[in-house]
Structure formats: structure tokens, C-alpha cells
N, CA, C and O atoms as CSV, one atom per row, in Angstrom:
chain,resi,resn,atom,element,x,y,z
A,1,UNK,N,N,9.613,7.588,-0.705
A,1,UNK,CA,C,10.776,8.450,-0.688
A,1,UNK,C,C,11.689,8.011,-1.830
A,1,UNK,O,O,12.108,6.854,-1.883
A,2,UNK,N,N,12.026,9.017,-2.828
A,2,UNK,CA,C,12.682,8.750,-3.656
A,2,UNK,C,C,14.614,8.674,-3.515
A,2,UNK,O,O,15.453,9.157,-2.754
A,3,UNK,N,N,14.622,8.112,-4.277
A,3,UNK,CA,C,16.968,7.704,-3.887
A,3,UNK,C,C,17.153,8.776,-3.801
A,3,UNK,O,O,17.792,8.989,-2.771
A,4,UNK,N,N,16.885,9.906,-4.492
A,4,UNK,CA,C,17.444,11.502,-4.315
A,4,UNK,C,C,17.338,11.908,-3.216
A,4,UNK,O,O,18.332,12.408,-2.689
A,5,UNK,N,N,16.458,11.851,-2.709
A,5,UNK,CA,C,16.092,12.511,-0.972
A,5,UNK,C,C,16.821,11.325,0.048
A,5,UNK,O,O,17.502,11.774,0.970
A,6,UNK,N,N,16.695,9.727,-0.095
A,6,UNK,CA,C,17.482,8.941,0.445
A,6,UNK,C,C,18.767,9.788,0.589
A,6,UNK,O,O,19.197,10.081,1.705
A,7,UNK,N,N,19.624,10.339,-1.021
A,7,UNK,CA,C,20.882,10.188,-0.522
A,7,UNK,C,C,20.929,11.422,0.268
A,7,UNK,O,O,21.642,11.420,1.272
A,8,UNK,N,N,20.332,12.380,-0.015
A,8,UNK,CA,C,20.365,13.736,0.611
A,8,UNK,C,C,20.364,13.720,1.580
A,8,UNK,O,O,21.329,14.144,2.216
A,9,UNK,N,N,19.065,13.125,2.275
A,9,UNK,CA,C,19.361,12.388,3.864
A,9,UNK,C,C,20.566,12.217,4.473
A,9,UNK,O,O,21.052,12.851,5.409
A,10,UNK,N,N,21.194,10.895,3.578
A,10,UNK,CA,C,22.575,10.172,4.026
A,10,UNK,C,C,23.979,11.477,3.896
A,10,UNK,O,O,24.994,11.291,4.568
A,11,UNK,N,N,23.884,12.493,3.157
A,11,UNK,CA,C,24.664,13.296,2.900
A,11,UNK,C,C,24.673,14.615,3.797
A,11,UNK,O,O,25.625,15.167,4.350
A,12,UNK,N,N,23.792,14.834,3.779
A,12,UNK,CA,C,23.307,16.654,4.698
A,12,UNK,C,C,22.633,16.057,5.706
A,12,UNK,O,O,23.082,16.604,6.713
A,13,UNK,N,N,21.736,15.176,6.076
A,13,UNK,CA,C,21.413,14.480,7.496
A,13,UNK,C,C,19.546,15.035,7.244
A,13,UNK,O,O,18.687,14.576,7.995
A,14,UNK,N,N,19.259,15.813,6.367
A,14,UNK,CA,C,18.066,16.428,6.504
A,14,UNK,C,C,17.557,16.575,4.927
A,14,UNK,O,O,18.315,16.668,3.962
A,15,UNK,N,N,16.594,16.576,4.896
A,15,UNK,CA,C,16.262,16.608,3.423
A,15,UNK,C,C,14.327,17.004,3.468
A,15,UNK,O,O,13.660,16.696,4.456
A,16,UNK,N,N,13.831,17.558,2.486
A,16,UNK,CA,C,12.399,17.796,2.411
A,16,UNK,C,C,11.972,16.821,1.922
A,16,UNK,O,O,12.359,16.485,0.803
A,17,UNK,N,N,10.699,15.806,2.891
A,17,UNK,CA,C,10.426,14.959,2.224
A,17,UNK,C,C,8.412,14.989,2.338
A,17,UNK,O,O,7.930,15.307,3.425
A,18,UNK,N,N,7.434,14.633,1.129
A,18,UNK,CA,C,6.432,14.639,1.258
A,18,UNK,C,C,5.650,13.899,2.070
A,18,UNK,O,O,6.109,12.834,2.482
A,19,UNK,N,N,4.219,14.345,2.489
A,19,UNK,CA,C,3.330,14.157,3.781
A,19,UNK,C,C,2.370,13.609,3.187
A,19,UNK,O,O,1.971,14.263,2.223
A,20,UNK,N,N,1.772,12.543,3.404
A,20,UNK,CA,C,0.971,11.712,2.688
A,20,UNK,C,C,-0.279,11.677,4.080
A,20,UNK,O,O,-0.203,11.824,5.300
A,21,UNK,N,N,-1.137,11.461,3.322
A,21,UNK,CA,C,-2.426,11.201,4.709
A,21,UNK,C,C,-3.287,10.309,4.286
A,21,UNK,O,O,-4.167,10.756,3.549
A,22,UNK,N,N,-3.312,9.172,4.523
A,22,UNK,CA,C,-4.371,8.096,4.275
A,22,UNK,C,C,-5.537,8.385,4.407
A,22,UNK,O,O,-6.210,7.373,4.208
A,23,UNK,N,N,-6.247,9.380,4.677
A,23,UNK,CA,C,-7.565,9.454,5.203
A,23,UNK,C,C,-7.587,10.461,3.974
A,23,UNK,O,O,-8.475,11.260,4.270
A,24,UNK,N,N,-7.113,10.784,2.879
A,24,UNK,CA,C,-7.306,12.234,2.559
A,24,UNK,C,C,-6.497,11.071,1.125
A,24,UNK,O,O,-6.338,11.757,0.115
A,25,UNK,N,N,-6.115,9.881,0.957
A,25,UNK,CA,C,-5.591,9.480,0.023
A,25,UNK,C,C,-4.485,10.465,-1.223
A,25,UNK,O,O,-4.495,10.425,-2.453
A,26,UNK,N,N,-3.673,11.234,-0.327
A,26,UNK,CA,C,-3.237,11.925,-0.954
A,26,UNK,C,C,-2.013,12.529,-0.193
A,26,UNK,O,O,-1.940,12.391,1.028
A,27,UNK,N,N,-0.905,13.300,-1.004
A,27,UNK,CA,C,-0.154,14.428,-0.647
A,27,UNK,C,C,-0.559,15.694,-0.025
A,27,UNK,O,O,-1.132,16.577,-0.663
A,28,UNK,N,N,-0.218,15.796,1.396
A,28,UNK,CA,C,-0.762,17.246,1.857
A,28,UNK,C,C,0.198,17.911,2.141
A,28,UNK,O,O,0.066,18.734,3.046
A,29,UNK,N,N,1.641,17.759,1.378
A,29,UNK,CA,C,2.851,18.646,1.873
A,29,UNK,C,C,3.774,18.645,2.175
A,29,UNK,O,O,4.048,17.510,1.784
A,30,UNK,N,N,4.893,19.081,2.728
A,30,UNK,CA,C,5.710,18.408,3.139
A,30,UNK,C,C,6.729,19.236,4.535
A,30,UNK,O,O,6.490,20.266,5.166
A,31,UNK,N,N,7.996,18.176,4.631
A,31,UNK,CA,C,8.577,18.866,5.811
A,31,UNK,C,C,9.707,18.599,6.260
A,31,UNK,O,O,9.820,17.382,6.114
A,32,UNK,N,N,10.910,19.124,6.867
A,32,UNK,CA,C,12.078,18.703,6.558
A,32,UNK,C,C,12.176,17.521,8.403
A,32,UNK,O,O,11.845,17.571,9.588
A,33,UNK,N,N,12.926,16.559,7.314
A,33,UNK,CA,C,13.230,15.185,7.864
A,33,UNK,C,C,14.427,15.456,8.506
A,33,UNK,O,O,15.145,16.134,7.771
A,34,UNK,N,N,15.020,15.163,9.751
A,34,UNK,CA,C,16.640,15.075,10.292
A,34,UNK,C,C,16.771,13.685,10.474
A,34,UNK,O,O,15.863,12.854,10.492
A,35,UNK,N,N,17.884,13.521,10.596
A,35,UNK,CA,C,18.227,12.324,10.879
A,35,UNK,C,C,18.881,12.342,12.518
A,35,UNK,O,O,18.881,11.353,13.250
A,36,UNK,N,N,19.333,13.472,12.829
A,36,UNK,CA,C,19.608,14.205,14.333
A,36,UNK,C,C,20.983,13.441,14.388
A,36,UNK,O,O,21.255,12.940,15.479
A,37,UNK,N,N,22.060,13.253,13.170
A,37,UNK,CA,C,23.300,12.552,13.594
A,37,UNK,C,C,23.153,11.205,13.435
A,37,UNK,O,O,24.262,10.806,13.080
A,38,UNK,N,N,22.258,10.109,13.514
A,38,UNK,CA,C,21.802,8.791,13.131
A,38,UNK,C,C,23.163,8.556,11.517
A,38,UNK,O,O,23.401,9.124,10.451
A,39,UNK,N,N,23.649,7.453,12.254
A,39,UNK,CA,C,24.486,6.566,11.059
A,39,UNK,C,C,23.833,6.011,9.989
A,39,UNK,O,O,24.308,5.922,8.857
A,40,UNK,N,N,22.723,5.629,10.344
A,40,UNK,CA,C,21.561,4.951,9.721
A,40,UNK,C,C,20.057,5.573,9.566
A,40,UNK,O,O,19.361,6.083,10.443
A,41,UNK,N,N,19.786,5.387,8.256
A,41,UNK,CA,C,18.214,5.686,8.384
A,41,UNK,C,C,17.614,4.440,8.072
A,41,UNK,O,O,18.236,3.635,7.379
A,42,UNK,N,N,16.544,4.199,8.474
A,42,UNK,CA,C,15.675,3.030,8.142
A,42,UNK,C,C,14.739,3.582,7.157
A,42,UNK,O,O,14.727,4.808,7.276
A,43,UNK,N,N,13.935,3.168,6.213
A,43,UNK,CA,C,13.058,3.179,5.220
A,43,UNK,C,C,12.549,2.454,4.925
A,43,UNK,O,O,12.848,1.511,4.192
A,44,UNK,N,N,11.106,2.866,5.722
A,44,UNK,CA,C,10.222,1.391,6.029
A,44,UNK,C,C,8.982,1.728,5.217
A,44,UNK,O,O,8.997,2.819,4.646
A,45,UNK,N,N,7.939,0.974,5.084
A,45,UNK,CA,C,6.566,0.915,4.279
A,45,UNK,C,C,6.634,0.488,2.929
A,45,UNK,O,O,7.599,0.225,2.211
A,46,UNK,N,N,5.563,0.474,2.756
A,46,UNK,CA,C,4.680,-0.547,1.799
A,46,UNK,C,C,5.795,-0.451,0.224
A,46,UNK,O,O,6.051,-1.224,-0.699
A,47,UNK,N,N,6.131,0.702,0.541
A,47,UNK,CA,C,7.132,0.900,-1.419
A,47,UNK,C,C,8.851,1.270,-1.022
A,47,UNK,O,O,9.665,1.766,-1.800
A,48,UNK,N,N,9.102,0.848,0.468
A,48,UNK,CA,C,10.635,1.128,0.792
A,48,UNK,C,C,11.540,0.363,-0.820
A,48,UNK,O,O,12.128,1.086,-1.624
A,49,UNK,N,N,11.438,-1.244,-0.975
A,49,UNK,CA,C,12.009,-1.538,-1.694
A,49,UNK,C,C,12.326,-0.927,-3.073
A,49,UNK,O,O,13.354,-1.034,-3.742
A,50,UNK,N,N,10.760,-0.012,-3.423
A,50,UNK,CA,C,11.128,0.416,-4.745
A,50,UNK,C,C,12.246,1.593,-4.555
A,50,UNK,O,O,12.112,2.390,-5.483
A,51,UNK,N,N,13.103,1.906,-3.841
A,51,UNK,CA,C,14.590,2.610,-3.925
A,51,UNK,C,C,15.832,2.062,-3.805
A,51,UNK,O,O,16.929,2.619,-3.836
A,52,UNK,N,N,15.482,0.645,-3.633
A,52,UNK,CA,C,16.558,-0.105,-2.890
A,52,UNK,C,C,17.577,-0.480,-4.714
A,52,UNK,O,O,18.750,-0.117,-4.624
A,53,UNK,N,N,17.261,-1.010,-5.929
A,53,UNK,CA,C,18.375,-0.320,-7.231
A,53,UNK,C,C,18.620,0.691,-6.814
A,53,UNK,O,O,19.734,0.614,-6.296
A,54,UNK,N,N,18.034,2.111,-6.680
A,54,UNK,CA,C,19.236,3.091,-6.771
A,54,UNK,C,C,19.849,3.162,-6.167
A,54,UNK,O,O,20.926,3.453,-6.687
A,55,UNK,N,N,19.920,3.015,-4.599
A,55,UNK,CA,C,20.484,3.782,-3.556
A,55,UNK,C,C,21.799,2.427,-3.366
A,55,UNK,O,O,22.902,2.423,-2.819
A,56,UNK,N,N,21.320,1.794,-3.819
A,56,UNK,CA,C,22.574,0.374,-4.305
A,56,UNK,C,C,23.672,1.004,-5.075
A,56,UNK,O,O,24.812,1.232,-4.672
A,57,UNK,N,N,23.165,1.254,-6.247
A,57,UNK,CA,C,24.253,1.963,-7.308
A,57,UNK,C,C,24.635,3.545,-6.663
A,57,UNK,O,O,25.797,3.885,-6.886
A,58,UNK,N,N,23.963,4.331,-6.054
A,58,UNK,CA,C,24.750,5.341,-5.330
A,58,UNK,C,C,25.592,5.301,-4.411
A,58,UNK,O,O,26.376,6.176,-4.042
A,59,UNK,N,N,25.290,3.363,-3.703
A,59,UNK,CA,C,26.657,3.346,-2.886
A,59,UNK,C,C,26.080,4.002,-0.899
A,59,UNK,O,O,26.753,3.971,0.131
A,60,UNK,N,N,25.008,4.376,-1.061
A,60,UNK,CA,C,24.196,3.988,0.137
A,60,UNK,C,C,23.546,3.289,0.792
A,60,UNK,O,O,23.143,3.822,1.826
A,61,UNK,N,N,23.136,1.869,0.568
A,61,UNK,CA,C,22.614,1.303,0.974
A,61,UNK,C,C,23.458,-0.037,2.050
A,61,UNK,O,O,24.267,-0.930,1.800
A,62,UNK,N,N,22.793,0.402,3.220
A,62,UNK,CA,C,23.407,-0.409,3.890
A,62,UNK,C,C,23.062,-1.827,4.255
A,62,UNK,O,O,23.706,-2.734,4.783
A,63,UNK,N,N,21.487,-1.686,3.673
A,63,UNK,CA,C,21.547,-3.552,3.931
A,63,UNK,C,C,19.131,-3.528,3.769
A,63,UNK,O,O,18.359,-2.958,4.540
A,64,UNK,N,N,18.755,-4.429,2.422
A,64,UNK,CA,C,17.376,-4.381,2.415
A,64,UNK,C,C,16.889,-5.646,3.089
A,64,UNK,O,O,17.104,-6.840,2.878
A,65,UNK,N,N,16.135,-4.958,4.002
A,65,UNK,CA,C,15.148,-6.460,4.784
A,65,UNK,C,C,13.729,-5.959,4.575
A,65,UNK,O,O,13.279,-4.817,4.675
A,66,UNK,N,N,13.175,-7.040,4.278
A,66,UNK,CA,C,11.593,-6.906,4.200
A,66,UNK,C,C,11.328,-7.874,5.536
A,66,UNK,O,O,11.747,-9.030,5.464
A,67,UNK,N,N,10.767,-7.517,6.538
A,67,UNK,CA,C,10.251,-8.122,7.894
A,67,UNK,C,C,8.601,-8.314,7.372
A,67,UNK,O,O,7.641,-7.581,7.133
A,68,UNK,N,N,9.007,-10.168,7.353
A,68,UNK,CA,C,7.438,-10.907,7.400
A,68,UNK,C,C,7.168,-11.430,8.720
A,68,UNK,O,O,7.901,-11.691,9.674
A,69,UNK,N,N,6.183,-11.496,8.567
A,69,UNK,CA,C,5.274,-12.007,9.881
A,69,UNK,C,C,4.006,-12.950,9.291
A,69,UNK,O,O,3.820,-12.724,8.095
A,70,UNK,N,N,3.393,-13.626,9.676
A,70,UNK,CA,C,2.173,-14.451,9.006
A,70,UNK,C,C,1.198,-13.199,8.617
A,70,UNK,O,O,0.639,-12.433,9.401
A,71,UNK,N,N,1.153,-13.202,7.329
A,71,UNK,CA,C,-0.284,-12.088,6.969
A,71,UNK,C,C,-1.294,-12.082,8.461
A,71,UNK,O,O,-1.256,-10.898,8.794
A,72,UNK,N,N,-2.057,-12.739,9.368
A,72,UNK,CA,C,-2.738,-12.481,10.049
A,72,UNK,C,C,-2.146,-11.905,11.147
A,72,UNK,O,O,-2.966,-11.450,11.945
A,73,UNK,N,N,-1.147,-11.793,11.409
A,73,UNK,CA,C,-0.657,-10.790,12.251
A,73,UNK,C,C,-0.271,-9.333,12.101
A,73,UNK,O,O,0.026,-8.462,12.918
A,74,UNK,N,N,-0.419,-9.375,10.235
A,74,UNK,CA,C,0.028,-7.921,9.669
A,74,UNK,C,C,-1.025,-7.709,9.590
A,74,UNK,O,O,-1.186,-6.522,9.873
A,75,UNK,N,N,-1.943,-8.180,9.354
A,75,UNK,CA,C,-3.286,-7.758,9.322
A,75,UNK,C,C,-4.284,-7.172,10.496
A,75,UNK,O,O,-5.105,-6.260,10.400
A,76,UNK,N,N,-3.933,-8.027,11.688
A,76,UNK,CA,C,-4.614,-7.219,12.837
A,76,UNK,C,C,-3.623,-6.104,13.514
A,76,UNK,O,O,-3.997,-5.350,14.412
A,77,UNK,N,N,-2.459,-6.108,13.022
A,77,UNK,CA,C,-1.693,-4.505,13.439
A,77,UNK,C,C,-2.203,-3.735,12.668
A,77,UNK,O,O,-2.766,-2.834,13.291
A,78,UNK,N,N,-2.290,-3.636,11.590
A,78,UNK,CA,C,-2.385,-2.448,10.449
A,78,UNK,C,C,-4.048,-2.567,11.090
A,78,UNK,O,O,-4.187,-1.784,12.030
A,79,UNK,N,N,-5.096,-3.235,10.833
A,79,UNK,CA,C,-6.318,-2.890,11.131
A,79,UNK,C,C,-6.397,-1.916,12.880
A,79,UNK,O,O,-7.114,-0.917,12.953
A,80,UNK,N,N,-5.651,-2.358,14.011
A,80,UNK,CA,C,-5.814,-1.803,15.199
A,80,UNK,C,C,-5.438,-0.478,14.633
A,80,UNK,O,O,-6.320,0.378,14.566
A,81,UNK,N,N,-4.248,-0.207,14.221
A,81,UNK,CA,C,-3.632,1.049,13.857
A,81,UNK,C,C,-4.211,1.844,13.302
A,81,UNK,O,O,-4.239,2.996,13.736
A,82,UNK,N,N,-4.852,1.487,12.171
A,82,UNK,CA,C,-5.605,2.462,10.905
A,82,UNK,C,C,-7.054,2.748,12.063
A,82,UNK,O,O,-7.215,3.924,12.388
A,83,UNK,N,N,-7.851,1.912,12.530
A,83,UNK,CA,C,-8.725,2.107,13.426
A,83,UNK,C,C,-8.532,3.176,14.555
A,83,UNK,O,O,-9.140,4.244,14.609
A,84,UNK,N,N,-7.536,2.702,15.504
A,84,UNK,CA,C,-6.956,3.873,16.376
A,84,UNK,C,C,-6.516,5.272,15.684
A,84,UNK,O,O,-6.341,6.250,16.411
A,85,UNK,N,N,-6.333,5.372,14.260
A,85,UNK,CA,C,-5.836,6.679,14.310
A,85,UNK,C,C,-7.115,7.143,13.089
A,85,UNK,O,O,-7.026,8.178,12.428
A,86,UNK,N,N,-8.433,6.020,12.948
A,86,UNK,CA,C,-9.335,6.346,12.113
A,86,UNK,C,C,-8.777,7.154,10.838
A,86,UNK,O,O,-9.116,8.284,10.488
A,87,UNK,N,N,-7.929,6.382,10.287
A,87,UNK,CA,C,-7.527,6.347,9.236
A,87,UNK,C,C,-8.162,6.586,7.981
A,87,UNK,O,O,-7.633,7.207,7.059
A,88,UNK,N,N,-9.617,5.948,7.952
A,88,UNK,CA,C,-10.868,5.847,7.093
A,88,UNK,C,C,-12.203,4.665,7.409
A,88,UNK,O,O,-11.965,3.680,8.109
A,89,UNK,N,N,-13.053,4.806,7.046
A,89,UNK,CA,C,-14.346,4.006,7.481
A,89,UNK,C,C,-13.588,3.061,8.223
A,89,UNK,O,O,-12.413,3.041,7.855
A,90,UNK,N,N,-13.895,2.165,9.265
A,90,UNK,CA,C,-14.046,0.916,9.623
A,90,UNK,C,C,-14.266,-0.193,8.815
A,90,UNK,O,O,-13.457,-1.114,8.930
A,91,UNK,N,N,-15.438,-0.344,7.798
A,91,UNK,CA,C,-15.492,-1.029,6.999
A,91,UNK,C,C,-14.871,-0.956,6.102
A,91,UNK,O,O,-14.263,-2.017,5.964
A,92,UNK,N,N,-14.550,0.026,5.023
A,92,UNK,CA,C,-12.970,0.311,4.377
A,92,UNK,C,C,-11.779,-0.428,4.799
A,92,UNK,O,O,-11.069,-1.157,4.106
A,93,UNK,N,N,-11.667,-0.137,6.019
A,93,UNK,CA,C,-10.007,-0.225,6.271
A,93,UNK,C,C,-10.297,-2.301,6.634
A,93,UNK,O,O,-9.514,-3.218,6.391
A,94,UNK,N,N,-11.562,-2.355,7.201
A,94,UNK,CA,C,-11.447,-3.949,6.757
A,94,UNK,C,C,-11.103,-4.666,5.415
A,94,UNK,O,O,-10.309,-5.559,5.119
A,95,UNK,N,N,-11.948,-3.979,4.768
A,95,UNK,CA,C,-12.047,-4.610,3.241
A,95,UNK,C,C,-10.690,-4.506,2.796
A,95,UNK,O,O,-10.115,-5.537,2.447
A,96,UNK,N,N,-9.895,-3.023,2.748
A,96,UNK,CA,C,-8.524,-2.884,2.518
A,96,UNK,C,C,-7.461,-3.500,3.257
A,96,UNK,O,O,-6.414,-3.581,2.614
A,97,UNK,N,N,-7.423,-4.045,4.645
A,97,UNK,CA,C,-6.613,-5.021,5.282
A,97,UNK,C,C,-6.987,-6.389,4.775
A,97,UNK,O,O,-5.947,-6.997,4.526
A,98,UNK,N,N,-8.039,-7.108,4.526
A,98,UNK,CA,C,-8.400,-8.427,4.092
A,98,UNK,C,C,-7.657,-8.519,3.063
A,98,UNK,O,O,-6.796,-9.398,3.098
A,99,UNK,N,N,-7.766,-7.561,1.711
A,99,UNK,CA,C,-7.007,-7.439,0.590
A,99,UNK,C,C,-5.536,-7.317,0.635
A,99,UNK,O,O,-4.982,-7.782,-0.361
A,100,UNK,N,N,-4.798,-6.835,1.491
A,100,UNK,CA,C,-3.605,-6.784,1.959
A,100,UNK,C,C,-2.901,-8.215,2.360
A,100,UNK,O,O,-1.853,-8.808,2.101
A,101,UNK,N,N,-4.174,-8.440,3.201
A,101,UNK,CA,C,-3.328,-10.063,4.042
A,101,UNK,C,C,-3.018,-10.860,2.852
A,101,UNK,O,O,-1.924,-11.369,2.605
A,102,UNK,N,N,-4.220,-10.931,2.041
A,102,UNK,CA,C,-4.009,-12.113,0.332
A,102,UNK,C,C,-3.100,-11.991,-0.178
A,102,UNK,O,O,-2.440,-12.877,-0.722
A,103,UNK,N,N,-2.765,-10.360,-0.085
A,103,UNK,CA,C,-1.537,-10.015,-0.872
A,103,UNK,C,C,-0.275,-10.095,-0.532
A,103,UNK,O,O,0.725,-10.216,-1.240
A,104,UNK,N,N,-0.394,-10.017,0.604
A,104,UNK,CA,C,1.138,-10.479,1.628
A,104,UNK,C,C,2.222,-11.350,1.182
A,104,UNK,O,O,3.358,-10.941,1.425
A,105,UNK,N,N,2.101,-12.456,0.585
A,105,UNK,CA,C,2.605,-13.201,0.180
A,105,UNK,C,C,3.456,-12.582,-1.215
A,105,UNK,O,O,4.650,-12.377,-1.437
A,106,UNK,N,N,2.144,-12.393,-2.051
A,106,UNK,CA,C,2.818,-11.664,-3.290
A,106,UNK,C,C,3.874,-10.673,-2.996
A,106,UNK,O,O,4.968,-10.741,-3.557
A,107,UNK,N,N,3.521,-9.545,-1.940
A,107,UNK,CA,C,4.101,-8.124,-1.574
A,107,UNK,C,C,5.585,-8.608,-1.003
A,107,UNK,O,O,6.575,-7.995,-1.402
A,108,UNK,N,N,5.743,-9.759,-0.028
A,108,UNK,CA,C,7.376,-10.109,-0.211
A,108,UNK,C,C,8.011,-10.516,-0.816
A,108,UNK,O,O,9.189,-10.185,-0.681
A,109,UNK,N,N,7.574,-11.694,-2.086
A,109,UNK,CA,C,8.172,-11.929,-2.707
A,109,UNK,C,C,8.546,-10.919,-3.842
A,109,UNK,O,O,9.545,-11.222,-4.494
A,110,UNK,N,N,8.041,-10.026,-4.100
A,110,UNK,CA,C,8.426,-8.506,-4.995
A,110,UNK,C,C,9.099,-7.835,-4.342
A,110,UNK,O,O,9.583,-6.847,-4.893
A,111,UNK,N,N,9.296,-7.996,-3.432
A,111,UNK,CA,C,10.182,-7.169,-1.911
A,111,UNK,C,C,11.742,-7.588,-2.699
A,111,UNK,O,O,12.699,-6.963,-3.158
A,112,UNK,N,N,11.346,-8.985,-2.540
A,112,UNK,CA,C,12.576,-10.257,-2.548
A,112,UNK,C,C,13.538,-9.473,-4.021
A,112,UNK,O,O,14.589,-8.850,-4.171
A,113,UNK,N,N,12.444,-9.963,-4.854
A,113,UNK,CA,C,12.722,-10.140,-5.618
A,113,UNK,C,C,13.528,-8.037,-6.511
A,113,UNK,O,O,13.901,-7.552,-7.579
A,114,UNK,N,N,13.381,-7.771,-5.483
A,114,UNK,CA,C,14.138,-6.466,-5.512
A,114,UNK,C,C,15.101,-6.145,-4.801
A,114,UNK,O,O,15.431,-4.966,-4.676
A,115,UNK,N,N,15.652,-7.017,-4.279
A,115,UNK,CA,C,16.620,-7.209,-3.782
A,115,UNK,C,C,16.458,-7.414,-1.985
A,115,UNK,O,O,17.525,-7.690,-1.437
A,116,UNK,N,N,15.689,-7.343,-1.404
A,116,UNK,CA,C,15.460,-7.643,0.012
A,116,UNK,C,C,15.275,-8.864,0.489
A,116,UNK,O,O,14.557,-9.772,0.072
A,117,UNK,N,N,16.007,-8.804,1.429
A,117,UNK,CA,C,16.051,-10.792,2.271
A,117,UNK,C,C,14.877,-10.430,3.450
A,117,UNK,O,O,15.027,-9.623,4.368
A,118,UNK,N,N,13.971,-11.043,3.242
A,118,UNK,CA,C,12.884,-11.795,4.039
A,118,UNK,C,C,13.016,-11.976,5.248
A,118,UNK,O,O,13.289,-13.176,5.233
A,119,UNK,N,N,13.027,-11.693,6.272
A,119,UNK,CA,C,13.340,-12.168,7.515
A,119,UNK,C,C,12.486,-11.532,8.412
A,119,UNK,O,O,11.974,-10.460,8.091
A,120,UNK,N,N,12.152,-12.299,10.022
A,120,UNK,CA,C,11.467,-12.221,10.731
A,120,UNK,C,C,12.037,-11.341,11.396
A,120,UNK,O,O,13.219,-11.024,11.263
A,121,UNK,N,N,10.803,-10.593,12.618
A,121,UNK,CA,C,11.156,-9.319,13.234
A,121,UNK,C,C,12.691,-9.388,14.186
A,121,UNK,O,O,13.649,-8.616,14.219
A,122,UNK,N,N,12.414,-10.630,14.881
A,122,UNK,CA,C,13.488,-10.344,15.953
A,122,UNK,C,C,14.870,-10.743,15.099
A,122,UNK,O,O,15.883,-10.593,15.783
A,123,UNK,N,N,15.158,-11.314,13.471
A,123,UNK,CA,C,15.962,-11.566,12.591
A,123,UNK,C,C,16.688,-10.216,12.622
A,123,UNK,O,O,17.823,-9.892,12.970
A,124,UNK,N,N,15.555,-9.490,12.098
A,124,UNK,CA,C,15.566,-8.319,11.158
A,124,UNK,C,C,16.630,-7.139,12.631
A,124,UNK,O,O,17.623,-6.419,12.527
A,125,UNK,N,N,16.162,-7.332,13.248
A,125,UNK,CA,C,16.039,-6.772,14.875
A,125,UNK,C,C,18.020,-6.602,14.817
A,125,UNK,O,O,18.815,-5.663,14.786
A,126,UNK,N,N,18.120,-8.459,14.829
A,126,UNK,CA,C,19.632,-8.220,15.261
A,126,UNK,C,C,20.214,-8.298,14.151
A,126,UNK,O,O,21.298,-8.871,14.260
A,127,UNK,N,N,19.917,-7.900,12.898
A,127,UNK,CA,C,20.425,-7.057,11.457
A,127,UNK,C,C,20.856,-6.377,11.877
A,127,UNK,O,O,22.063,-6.437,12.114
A,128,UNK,N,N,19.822,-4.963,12.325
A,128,UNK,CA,C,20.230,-3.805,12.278
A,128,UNK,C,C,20.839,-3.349,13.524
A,128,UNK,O,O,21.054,-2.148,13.690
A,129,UNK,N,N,21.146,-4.257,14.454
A,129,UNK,CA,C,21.945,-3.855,15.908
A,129,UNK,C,C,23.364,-3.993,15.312
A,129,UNK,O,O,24.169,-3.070,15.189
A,130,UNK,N,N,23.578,-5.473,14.910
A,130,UNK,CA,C,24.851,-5.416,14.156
A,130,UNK,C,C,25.532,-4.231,12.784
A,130,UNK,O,O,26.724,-3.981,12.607
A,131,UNK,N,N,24.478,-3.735,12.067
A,131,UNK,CA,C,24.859,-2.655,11.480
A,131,UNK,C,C,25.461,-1.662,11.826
A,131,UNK,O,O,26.449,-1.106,11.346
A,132,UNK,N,N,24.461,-1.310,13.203
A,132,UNK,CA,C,24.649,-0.600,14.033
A,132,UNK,C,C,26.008,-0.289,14.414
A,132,UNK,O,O,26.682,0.656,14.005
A,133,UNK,N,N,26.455,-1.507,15.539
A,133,UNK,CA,C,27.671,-1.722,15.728
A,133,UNK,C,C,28.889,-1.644,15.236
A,133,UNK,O,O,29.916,-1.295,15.816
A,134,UNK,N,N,28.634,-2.218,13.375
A,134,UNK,CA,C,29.684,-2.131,12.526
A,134,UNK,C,C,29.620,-0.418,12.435
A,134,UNK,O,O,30.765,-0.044,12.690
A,135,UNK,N,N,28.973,0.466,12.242
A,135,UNK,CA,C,29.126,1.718,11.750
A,135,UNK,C,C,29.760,2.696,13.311
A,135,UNK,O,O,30.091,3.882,13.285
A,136,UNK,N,N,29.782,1.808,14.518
A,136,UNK,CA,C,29.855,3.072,15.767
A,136,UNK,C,C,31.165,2.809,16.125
A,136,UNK,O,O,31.708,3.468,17.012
């Protein structure tokens, strides 16, 4: 999701945003996002950070966390998940989670190093309760 649709989000509450399908490695479309009144949007996955400069300098951003966990625990969620929703081959989505876990390490510190603080789930957890709070 690009800062433009971020702020659009944060501004009009709704914005058109594209439909991606892992099994189909591609864009299949898109569809309008609400936020249903939400103070906050979260913007999570694998490339959240790459918006986190702009939406800084637009003056939206309320706060970047990258939530680590030990690669082998990101690794057997994303594998149950991609499996349960047969995402792509079985053997694929192994080979592509194994490659992920190695990378784990690298993938937060580029997180980091884009401006996101590192922190564990139940960290991250009472981040965004307190955000929460500050904005209600």
C-alpha cells in the first residue's frame, strides 16, 4: 500500500486499494478499504515499512513496529497458513518459508533500519493499546 492511499485512508476513512493473490503471484484487482471510523489503521506485511518515510513526512504516522518472533516460529505460522489456505504447492511454500526464516534476521533489521523499533508481540500489543488510548 502506497503513502497516497495510506493518507487517503487516514483522511476519507476509505480508499481503493489493490488485491494481490499469492497463488496467482500477482494483482487480481481491487476494492474499497473502510476503516469503519477506526482512529488507527495498522499496516502490516512483508513491505509495511517501505511507506513508513512518507507517511512520516505527511504527518500520519502514528508509530512503526516491526513484531519479531524467533524465525522458527514465523516460519511454522506462515507455513500452517499458506498450507491451510493452499496458497501454492506444499513443497513451494516449504522451500519459500525455509528461505524466509534465513532471511528473518536480515528482513528486521531493514525494517529497523527504516525507521521501525523491533519489538515482541505482546511489546508491540501494549504499543498499540496505548496509542489507542492516547487517540480516544
Amino acid at each position: 500500500m502506497r503513502a497516497q492511499v495510506v493518507e487517503r485512508l487516514c483522511r476519507d476513512g476509505f480508499a481503493e486499494v489493490l488485491v494481490y493473490d499469492i497463488l496467482q503471484d500477482g494483482r487480481i484487482g481491487h476494492r474499497t478499504l473502510a476503516l469503519g471510523g477506526s482512529a488507527l489503521l495498522v499496516a502490516e506485511g512483508i513491505f509495511a515499512q517501505e511507506v513508513i518515510a512518507d507517511t512520516r513526512m505527511r504527518g500520519i504516522l502514528a508509530d512503526a513496529i516491526c513484531v519479531r518472533q524467533h524465525p522458527v516460529v514465523t516460519f511454522w505460522r506462515r507455513l500452517v497458513r499458506d498450507l491451510r489456505e493452499r496458497r501454492k504447492p506444499p513443497r513451494m511454500l516449504l522451500r519459500r518459508g525455509l528461505r524466509l526464516m534465513r532471511a528473518e534476521p536480515h528482513i528486521v533489521a531493514h525494517a529497523v533500519s527504516l525507521g521501525c523499533t523491533a519489538m515482541l508481540p505482546d511489546e508491540a500489543y501494549r504499543r498499540v493499546q496505548a496509542l489507542m488510548r492516547a487517540l480516544c
